[in-house]
C-alpha positions as a Markdown table, in Angstrom:
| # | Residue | x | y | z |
|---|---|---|---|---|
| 1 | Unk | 0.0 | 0.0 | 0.0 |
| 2 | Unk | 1.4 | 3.3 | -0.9 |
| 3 | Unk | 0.6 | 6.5 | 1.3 |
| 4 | Unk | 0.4 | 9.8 | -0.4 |
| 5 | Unk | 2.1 | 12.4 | 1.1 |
| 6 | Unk | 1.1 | 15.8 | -1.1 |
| 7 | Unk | -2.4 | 15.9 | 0.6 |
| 8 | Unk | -3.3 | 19.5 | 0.9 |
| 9 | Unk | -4.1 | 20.7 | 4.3 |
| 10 | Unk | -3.1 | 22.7 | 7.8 |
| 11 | Unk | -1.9 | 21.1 | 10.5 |
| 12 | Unk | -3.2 | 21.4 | 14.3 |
| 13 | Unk | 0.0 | 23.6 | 14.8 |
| 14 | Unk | -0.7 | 25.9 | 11.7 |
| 15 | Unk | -4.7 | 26.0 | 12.5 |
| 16 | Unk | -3.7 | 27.4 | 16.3 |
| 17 | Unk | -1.3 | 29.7 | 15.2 |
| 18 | Unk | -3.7 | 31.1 | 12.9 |
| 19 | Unk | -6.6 | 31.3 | 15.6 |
| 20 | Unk | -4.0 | 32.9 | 18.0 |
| 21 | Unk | -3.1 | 35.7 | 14.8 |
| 22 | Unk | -7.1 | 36.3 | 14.3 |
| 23 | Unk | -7.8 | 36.8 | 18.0 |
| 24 | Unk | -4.9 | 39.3 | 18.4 |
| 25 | Unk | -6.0 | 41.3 | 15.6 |
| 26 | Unk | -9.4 | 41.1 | 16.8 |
| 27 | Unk | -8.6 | 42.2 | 20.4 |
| 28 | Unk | -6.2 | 45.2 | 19.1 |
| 29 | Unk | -9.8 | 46.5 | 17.4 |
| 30 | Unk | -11.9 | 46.1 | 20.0 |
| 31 | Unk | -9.4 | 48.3 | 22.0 |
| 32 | Unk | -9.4 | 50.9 | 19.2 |
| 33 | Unk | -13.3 | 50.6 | 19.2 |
| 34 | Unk | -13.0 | 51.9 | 23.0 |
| 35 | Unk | -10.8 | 54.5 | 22.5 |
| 36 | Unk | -12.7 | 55.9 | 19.6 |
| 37 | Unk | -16.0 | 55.6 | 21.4 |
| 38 | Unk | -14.7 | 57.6 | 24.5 |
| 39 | Unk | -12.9 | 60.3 | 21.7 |
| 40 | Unk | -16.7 | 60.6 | 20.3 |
| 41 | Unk | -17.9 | 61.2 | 23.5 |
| 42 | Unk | -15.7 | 63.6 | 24.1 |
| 43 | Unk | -15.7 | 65.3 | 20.7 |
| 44 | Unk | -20.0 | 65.8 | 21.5 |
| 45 | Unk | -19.4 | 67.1 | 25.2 |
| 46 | Unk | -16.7 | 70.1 | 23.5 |
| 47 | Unk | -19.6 | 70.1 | 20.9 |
| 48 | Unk | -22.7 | 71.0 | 22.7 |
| 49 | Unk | -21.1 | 73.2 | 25.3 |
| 50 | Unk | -19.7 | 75.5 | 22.9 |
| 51 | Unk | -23.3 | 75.3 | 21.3 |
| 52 | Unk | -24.5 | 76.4 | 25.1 |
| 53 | Unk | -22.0 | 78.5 | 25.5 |
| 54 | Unk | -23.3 | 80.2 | 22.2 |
| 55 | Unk | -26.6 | 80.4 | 23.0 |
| 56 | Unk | -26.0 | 82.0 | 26.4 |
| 57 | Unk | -23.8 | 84.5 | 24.7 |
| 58 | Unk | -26.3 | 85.4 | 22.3 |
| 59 | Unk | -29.2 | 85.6 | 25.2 |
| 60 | Unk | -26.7 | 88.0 | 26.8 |
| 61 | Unk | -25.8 | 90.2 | 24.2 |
| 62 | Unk | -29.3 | 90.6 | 23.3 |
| 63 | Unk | -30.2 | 92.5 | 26.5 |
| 64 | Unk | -29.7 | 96.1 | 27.3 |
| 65 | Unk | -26.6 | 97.3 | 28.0 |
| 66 | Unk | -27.3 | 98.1 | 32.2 |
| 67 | Unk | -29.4 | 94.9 | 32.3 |
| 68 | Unk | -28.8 | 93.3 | 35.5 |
| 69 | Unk | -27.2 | 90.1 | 34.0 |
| 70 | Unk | -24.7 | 92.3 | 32.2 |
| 71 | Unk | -23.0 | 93.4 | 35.8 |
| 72 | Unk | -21.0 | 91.1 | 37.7 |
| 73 | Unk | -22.0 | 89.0 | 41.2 |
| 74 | Unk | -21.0 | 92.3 | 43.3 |
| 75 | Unk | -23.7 | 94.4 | 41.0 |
| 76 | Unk | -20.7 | 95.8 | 39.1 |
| 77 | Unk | -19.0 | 94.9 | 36.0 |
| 78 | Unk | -15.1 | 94.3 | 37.0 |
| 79 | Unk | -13.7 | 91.3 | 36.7 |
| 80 | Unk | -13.2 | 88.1 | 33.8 |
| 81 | Unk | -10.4 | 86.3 | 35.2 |
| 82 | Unk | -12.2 | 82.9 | 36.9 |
| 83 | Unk | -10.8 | 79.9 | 38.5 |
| 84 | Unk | -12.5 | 76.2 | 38.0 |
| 85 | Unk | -12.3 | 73.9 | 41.1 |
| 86 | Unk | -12.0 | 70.6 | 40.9 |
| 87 | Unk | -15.9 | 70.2 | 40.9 |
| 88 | Unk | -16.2 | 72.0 | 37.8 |
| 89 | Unk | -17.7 | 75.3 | 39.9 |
| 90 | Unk | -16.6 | 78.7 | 38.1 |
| 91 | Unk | -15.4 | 80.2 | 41.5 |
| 92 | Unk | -14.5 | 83.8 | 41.4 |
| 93 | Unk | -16.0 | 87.0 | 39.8 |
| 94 | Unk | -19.5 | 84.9 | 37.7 |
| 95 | Unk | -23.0 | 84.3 | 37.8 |
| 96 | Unk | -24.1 | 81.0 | 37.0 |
| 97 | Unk | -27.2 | 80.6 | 35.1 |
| 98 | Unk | -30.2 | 78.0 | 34.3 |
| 99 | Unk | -32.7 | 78.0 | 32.5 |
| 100 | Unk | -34.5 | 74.8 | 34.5 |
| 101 | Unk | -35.2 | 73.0 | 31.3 |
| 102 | Unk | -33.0 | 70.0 | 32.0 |
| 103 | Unk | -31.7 | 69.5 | 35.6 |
| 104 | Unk | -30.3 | 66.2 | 34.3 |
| 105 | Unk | -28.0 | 68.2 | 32.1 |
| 106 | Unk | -24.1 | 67.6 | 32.4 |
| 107 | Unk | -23.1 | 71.3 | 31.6 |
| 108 | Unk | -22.8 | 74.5 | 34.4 |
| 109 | Unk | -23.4 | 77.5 | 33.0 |
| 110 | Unk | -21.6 | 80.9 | 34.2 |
| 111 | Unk | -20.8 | 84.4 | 32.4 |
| 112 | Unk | -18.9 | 87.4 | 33.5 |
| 113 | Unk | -18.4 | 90.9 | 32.5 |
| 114 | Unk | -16.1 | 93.4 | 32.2 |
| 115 | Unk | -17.2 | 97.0 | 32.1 |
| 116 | Unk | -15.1 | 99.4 | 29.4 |
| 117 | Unk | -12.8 | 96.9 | 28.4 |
| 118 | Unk | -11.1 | 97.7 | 26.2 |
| 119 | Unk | -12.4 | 101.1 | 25.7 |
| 120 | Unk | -15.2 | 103.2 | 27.4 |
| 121 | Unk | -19.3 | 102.2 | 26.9 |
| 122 | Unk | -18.4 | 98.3 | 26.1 |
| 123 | Unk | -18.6 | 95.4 | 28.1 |
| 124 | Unk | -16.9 | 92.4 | 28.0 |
| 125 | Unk | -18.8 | 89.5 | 28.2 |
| 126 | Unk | -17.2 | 85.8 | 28.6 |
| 127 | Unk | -19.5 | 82.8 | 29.0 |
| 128 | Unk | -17.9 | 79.9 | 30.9 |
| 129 | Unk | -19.4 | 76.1 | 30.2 |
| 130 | Unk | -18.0 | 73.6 | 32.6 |
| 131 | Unk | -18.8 | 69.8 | 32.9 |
| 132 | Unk | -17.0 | 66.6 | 34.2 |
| 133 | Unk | -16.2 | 63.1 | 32.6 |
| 134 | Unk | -17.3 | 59.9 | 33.7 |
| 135 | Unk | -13.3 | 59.5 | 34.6 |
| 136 | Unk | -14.0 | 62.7 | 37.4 |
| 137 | Unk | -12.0 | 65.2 | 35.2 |
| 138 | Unk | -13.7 | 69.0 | 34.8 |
| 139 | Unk | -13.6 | 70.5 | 31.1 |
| 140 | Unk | -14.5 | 73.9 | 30.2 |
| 141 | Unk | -15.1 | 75.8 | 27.3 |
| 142 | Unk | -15.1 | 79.8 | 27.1 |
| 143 | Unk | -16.7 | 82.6 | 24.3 |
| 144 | Unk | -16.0 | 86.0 | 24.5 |
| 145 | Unk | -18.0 | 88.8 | 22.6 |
| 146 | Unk | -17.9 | 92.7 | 23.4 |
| 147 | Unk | -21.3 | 94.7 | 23.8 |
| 148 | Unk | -21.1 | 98.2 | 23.3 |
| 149 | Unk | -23.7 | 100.8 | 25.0 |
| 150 | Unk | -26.4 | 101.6 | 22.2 |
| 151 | Unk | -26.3 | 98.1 | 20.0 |
């Protein structure tokens, strides 16, 4: 009897090795799938707050230029420097605003204003969005606009 020995075929070896190859390639994109699923999260919190941010500017350039919102916590208008604690609370020098729409919602609003900055009869006025990741980290994003008295 005569045994062939050009059957075509993998061997247990060659069939593991491949399996171990797959299941590597497969693990290293499940990993990329995380990090590109926490980047997209990310990329829609920076997202929305500036479009809150936005909106609050706009609310607040639209008022009169001695409207109550446009001074500062002390009822004046000095002050745009802030500080952010580790809670993501605006500390120093801002109001903080909501509209009680969504209590749920992850962002903290707060504005200040700075009375003629750079020159006389304009205010500057910075809106401050803060929120923390899931990881406990506080992220902020800041608009500026100028209002000037008569517009």
């Amino acid at each position: 009897m005569r045994i062939r020995r050009d059957r075509r075929g993998f061997t247990l070896v060659e069939v593991f090795a491949g399996i171990m190859v797959f299941a590597f390639g497969v693990l290293a994109l499940y990993r990329l799938q995380a990090a590109d699923i926490q980047n997209n999260s990310f990329s829609h919190h920076i997202t929305r707050s500036t479009s809150v941010a936005h909106t609050q500017l706009e609310r607040l350039s639209a008022l009169d230029y001695d409207h109550n919102d446009l001074d500062g916590p002390n009822g004046d208008d000095s002050g745009i420097d802030y500080t952010v604690d580790a809670s993501g609370n605006v500390m120093a020098g801002t109001k903080e605003w909501s509209d009680g729409t969504d209590p749920d919602s992850p962002y903290r609003i707060f504005w200040n204003v700075v009375g003629d900055d750079p020159i006389a009869d304009t205010k500057r006025i910075r809106v401050i969005v803060t929120w923390a990741d899931a990881g406990g980290g506080v992220h902020r994003v800041a608009l500026e606009s100028m209002k000037c008295r008569g517009i």
